[in-house]
PyMOL commands that place a pseudoatom at each C-alpha (Angstrom):
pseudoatom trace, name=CA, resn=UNK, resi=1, chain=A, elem=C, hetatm=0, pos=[-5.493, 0.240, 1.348]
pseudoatom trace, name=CA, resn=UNK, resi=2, chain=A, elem=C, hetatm=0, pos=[-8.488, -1.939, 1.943]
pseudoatom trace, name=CA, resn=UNK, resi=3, chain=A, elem=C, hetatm=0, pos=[-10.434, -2.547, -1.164]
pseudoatom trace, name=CA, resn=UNK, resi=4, chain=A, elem=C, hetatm=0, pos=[-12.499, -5.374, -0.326]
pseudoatom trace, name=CA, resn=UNK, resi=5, chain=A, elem=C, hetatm=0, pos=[-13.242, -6.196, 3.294]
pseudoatom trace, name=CA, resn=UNK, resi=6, chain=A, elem=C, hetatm=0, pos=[-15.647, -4.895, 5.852]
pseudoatom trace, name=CA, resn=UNK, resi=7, chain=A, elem=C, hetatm=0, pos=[-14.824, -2.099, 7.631]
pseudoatom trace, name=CA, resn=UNK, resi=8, chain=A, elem=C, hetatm=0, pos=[-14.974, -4.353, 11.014]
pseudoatom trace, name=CA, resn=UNK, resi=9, chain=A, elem=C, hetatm=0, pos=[-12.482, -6.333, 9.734]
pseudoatom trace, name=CA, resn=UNK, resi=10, chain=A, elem=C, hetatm=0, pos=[-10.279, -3.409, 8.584]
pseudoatom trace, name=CA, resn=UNK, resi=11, chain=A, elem=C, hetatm=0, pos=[-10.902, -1.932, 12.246]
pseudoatom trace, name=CA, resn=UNK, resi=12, chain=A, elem=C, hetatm=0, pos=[-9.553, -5.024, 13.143]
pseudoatom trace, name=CA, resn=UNK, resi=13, chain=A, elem=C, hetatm=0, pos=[-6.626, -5.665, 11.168]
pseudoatom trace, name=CA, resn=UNK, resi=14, chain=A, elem=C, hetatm=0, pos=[-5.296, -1.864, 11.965]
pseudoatom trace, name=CA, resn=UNK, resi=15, chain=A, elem=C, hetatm=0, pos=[-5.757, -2.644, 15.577]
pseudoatom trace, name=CA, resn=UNK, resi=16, chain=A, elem=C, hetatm=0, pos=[-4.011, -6.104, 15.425]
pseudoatom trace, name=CA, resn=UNK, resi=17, chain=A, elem=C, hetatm=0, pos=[-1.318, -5.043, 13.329]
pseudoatom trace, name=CA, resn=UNK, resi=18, chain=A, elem=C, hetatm=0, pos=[1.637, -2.020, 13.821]
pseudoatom trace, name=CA, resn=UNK, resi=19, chain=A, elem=C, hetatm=0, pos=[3.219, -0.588, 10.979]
pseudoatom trace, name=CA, resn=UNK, resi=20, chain=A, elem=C, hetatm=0, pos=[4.633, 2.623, 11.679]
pseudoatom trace, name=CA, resn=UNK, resi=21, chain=A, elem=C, hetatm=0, pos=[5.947, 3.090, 8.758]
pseudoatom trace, name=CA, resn=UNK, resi=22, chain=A, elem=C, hetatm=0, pos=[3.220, 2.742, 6.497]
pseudoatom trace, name=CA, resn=UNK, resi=23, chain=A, elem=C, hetatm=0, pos=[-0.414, 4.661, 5.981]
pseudoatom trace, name=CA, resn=UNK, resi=24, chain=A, elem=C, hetatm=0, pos=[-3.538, 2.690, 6.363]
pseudoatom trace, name=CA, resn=UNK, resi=25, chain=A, elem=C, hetatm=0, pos=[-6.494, 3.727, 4.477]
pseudoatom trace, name=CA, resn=UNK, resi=26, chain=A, elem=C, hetatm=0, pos=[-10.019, 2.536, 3.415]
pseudoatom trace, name=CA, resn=UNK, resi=27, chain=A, elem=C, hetatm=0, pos=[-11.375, 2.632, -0.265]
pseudoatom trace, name=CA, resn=UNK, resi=28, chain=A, elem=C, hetatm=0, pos=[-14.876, 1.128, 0.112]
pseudoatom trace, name=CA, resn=UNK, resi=29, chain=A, elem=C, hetatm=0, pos=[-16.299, 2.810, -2.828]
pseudoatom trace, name=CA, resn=UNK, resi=30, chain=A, elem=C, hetatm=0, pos=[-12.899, 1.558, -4.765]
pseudoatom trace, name=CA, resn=UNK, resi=31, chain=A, elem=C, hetatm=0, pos=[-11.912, 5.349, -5.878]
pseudoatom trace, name=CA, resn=UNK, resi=32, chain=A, elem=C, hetatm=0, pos=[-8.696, 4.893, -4.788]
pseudoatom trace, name=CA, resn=UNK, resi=33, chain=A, elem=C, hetatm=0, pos=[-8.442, 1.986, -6.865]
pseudoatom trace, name=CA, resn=UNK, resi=34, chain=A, elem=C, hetatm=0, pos=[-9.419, 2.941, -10.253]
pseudoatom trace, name=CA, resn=UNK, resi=35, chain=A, elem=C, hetatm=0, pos=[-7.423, 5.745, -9.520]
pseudoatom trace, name=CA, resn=UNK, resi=36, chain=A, elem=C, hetatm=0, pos=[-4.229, 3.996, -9.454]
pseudoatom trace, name=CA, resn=UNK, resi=37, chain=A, elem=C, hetatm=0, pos=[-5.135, 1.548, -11.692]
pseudoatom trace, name=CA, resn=UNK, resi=38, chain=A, elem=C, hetatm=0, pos=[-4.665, -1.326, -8.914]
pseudoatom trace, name=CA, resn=UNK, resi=39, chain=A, elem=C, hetatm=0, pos=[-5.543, -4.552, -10.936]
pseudoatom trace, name=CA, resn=UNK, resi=40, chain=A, elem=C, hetatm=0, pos=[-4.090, -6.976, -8.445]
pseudoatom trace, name=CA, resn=UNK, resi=41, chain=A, elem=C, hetatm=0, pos=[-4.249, -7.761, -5.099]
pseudoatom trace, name=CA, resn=UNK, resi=42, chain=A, elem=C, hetatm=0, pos=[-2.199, -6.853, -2.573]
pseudoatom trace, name=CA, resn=UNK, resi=43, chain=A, elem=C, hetatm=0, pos=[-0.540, -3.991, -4.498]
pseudoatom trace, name=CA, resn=UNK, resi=44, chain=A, elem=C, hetatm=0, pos=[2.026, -1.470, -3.106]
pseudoatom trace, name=CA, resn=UNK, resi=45, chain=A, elem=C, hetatm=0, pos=[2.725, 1.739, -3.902]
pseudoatom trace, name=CA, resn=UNK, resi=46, chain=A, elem=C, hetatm=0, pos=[5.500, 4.424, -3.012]
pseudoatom trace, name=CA, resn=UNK, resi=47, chain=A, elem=C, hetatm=0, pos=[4.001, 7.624, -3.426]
pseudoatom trace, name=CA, resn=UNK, resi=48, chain=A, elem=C, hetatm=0, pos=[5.783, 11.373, -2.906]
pseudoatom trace, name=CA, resn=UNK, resi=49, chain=A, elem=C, hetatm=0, pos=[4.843, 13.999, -1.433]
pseudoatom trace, name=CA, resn=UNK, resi=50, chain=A, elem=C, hetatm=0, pos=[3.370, 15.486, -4.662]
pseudoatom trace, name=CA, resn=UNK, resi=51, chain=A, elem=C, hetatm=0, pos=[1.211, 12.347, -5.515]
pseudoatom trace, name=CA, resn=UNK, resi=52, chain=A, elem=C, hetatm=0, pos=[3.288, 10.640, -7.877]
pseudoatom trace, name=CA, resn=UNK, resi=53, chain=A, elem=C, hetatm=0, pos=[3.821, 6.715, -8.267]
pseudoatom trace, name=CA, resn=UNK, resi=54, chain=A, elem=C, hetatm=0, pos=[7.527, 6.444, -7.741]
pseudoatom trace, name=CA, resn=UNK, resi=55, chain=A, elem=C, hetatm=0, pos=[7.345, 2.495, -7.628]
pseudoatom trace, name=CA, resn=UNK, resi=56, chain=A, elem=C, hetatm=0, pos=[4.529, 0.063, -7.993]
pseudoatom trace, name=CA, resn=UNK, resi=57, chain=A, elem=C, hetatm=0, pos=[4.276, -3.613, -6.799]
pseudoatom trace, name=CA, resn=UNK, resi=58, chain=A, elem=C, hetatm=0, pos=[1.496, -6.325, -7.989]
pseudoatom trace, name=CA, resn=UNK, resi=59, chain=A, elem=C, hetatm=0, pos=[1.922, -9.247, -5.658]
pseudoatom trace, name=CA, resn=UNK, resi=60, chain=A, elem=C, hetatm=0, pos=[3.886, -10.654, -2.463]
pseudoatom trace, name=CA, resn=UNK, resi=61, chain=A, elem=C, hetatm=0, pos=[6.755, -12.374, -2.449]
pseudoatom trace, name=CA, resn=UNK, resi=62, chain=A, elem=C, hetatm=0, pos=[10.106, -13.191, -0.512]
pseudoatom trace, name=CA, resn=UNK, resi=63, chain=A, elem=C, hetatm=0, pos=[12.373, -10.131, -0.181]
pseudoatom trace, name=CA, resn=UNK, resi=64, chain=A, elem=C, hetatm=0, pos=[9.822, -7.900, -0.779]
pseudoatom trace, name=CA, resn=UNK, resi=65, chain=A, elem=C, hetatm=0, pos=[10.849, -5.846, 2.623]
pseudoatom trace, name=CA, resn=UNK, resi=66, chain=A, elem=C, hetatm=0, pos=[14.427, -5.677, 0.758]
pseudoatom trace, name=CA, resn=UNK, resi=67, chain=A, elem=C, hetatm=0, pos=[13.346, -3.947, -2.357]
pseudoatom trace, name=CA, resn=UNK, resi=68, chain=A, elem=C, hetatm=0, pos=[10.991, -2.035, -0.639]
pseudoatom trace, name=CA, resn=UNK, resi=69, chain=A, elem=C, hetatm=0, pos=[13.793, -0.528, 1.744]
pseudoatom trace, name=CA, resn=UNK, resi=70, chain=A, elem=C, hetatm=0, pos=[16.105, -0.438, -1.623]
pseudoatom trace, name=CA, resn=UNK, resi=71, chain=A, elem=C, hetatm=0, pos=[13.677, 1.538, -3.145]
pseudoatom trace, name=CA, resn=UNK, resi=72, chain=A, elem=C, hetatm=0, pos=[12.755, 4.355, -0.569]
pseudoatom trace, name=CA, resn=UNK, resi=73, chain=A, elem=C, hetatm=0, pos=[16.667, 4.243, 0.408]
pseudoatom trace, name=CA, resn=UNK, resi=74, chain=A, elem=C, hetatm=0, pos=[17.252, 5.294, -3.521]
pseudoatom trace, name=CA, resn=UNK, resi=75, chain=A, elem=C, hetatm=0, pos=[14.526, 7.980, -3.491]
pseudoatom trace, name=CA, resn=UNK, resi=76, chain=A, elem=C, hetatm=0, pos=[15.610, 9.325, -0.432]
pseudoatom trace, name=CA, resn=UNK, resi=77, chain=A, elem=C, hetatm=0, pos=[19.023, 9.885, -1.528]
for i in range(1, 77): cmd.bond("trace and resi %d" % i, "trace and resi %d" % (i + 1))
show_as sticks, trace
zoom trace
């Protein structure tokens, strides 16, 4: 979710970068934001199919792709 850039550069970060595993959306008018309470930036979220927050994620770090995949591996099951 892009909360704070232009949409050119959002246009160009989607077209730079391939994730096919993930959902790309724009929140200029920060909706989605408040919404989820997102007080840090970047944030992740796993949401279901139903809307709900099964895991939230303030920050970056390293092995972040490891507890992501541990994460959506244990809702999966």
């Amino acid at each position: 979710m892009n909360i704070d850039g232009g949409e050119r550069e959002y246009k160009e970060f989607i077209q730079s970068n391939s994730y096919p595993y993930l959902h790309w959306a724009r929140d200029g008018s920060g909706a989605v934001r408040e919404a989820y309470y997102v007080r840090g930036i970047p944030a992740t979220f796993i949401v279901d199919g139903e809307g709900i927050v099964r895991y939230a994620q303030v920050g970056y770090g390293s092995g972040m792709e490891d507890v992501l995949a541990h994460k959506l591996d244990s809702l999966l099951e």
